[in-house]
C-alpha positions as CSV (number, residue, x, y, z in Angstrom):
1,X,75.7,266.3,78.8
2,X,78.3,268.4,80.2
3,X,78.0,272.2,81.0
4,X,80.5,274.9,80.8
5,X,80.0,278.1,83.0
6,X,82.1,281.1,82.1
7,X,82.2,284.4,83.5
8,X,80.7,286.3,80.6
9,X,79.9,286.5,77.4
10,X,83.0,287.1,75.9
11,X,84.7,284.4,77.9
12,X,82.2,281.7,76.9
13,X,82.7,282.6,73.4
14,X,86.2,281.9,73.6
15,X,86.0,278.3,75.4
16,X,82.8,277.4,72.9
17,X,85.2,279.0,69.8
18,X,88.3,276.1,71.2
19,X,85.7,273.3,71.3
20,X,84.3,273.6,67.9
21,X,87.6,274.1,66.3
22,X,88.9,271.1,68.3
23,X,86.1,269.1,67.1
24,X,87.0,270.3,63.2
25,X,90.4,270.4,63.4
26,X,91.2,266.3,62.8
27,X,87.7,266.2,60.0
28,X,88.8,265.9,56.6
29,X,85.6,267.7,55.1
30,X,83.8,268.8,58.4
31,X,80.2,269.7,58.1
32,X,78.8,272.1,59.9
33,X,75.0,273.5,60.9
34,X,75.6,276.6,62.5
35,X,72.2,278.8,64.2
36,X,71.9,282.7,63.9
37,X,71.0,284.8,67.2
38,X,72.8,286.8,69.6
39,X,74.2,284.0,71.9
40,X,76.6,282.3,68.8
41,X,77.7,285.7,67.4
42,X,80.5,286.0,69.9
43,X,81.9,282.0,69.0
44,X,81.6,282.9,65.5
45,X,83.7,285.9,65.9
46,X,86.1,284.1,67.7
47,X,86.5,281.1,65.1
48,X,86.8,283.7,62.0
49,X,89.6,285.1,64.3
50,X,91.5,281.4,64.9
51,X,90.9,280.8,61.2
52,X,92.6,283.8,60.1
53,X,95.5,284.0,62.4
54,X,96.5,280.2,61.9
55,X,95.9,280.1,58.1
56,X,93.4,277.7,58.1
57,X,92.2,276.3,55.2
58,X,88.5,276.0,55.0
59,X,87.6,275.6,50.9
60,X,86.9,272.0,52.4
61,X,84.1,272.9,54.8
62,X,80.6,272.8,54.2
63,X,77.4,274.5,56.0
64,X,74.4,273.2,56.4
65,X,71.5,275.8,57.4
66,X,69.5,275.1,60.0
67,X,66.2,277.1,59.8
68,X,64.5,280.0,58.0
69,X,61.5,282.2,58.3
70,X,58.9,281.1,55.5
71,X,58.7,284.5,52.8
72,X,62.5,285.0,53.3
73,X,65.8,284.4,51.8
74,X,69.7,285.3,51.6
75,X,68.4,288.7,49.8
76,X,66.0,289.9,53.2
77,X,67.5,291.9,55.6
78,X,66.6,289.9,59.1
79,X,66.7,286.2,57.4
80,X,68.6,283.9,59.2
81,X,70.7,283.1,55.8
82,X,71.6,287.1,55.8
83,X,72.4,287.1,59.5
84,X,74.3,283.8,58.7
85,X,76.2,284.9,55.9
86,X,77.1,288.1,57.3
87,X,78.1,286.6,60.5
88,X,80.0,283.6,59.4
89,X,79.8,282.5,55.5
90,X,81.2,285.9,54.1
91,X,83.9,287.1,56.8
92,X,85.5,283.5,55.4
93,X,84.9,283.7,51.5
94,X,82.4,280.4,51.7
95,X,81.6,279.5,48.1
96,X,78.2,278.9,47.7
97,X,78.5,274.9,46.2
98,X,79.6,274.0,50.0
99,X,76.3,275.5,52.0
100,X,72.8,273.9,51.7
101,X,70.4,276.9,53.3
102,X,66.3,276.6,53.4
103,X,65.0,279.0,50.7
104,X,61.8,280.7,52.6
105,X,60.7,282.1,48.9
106,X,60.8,278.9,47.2
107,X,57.7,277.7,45.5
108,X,58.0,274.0,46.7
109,X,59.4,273.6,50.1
110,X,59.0,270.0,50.2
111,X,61.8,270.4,47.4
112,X,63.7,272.1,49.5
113,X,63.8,269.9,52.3
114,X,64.4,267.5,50.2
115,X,68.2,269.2,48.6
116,X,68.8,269.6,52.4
117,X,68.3,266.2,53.3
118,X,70.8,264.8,50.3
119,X,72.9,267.6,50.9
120,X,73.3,266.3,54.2
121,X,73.5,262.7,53.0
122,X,76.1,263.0,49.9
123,X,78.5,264.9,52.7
124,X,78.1,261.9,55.3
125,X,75.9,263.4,57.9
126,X,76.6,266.8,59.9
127,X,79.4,266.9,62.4
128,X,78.6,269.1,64.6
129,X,75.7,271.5,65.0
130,X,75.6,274.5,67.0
131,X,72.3,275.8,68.1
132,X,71.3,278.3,70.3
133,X,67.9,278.3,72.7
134,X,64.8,280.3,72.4
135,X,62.9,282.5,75.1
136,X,60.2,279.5,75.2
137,X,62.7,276.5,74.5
138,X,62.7,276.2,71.1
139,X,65.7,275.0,69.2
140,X,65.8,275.9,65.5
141,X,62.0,276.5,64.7
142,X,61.1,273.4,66.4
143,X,58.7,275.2,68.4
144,X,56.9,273.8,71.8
145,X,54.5,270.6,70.8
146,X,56.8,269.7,68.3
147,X,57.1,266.0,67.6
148,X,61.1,265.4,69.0
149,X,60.6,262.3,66.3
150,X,60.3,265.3,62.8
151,X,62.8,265.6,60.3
152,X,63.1,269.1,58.6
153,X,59.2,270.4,58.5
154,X,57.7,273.6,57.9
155,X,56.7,275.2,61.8
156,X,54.1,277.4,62.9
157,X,56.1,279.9,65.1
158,X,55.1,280.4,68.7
159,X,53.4,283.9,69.6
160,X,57.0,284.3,71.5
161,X,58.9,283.6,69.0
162,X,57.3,285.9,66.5
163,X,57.3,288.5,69.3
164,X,61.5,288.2,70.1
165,X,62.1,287.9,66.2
166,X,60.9,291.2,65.7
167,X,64.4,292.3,67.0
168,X,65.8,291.2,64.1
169,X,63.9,293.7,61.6
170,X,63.9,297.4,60.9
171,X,60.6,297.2,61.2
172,X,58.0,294.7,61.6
173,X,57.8,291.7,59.4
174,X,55.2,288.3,59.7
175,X,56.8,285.6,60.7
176,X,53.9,283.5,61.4
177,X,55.8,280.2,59.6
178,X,59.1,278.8,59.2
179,X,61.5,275.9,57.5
180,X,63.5,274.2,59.8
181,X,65.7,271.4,60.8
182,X,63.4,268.8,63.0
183,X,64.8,267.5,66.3
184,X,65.7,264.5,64.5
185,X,67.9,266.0,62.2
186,X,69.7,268.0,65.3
187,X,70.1,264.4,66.9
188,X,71.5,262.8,64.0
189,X,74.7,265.2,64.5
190,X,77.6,264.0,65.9
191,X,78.6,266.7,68.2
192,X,75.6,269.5,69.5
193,X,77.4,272.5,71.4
194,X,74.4,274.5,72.6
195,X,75.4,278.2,73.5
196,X,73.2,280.7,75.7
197,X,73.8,283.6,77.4
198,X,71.8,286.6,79.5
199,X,70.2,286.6,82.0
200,X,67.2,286.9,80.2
201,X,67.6,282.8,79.5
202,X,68.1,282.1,82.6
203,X,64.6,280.9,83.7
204,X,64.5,278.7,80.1
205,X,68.0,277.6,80.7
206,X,67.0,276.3,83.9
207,X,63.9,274.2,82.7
208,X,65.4,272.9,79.7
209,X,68.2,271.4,81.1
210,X,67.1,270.7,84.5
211,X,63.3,270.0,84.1
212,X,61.8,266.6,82.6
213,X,62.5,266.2,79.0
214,X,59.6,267.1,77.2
215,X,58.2,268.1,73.8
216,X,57.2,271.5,75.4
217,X,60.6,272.4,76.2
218,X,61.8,270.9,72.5
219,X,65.4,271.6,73.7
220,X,65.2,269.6,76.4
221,X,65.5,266.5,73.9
222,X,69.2,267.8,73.3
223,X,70.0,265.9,77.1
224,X,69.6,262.8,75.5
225,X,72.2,263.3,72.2
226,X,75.7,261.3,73.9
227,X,77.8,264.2,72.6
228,X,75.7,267.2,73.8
229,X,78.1,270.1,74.9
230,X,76.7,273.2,76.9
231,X,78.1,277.0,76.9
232,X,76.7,279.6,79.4
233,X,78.1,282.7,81.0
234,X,77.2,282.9,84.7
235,X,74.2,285.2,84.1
236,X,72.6,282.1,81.3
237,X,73.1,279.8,84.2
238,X,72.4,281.7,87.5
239,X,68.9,279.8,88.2
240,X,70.7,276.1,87.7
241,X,70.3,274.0,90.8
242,X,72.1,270.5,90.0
243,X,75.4,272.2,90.4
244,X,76.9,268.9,90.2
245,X,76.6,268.9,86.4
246,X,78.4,272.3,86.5
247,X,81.9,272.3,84.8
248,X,84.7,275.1,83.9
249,X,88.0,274.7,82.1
């Protein structure tokens, strides 16, 4: 594990943008399982903007989709494929045969865990996922109690969870259930860059990375991945203690 402390939001977007595209830039079809929330918006942003500028070609690319609220789809307002494709998947003209994304309406979800899993498979694994951290430690909808040992799953969402995700909606929506990468799954990527910011996450940010690894803090399982890569801005990380594990460009 090895953290990266930046002054702010913006800045940390910027160093986490240079590591993923580093990380892409020598893969010959690179396959990527990028989160939704507020603390990846900013790296996104900045990759679209590298993309662009430089000309980069990414018709080869393919996205795997790491969660989605159960009842939802590309076509809800709020869902994690809307906030996903708006965020990242539209901005660079993603055709649809290269991203594999939970459907949350379908009838038969083992099905769809299923075309994830030889999605994932027939592409040779994912590369690099990038995952953000939940107010109770959460990563995807792995929610705390989760077995670290699942593959994709259907969750029961944490009271917390469902109370945060509200922020995502116009108004309020159920989001008692989701679909979701396991732990497994995350583990099985090459490369995990974890990005959190606000001081908000601070307190989480603290236990799950300094704390004893522990399916109640299902993040926490992330320590153990050998290529596990850590963005905060200073406020994310103000509660950190072990500042030896503390590292800037």
């Amino acid at each position: 594990m090895e953290i990266f402390i930046e002054d702010d939001y913006g800045s940390m977007s910027v160093k986490a943008a240079d590591h993923v595209m580093q990380i892409v830039a020598p893969l010959k079809n690179p396959v990527l399982c990028p989160a939704t929330g507020d603390s990846t918006k900013g790296l996104y942003k900045e990759m679209i903007d590298r993309i662009n500028r430089k000309n980069i070609d990414v018709s080869n690319w393919c996205f795997v989709g790491l969660d989605e609220w159960l009842g939802m789809n590309q076509h809800d307002e709020g869902s994690c494929r809307h906030h996903l494709d708006n965020d990242l998947l539209k901005p660079l003209c993603i055709d649809e045969e290269s991203v594999s994304f939970f459907n949350g309406k379908a009838k038969d979800f083992q099905n769809e865990i299923l075309k994830e899993s030889n999605f994932i498979k027939e592409h040779g694994g994912i590369d690099i996922a990038i995952v953000g951290l939940g107010m109770n430690g959460h990563v995807g909808m792995n929610e705390p109690g989760t077995d670290p040992t699942l593959h994709s799953h259907i969750s029961d969402i944490d009271a917390i969870t469902q109370q945060v995700g509200q922020k995502y909606f116009k108004k309020n929506r159920e989001i008692k259930q989701g679909i979701t990468l396991g732990i497994a799954d995350i583990m099985e990527a090459r490369q995990v860059v974890l990005v959190v910011s606000g001081a908000k996450k601070a307190n989480i940010v603290e236990k799950v990375l300094e704390d004893e690894i522990s399916e109640m803090l299902p993040a926490s399982f992330l320590r153990q991945h050998e290529n596990f890569w850590v963005y905060l801005d200073e406020a994310a990380a103000s509660l950190l203690h072990k500042k030896q594990n503390r590292k800037q460009y």
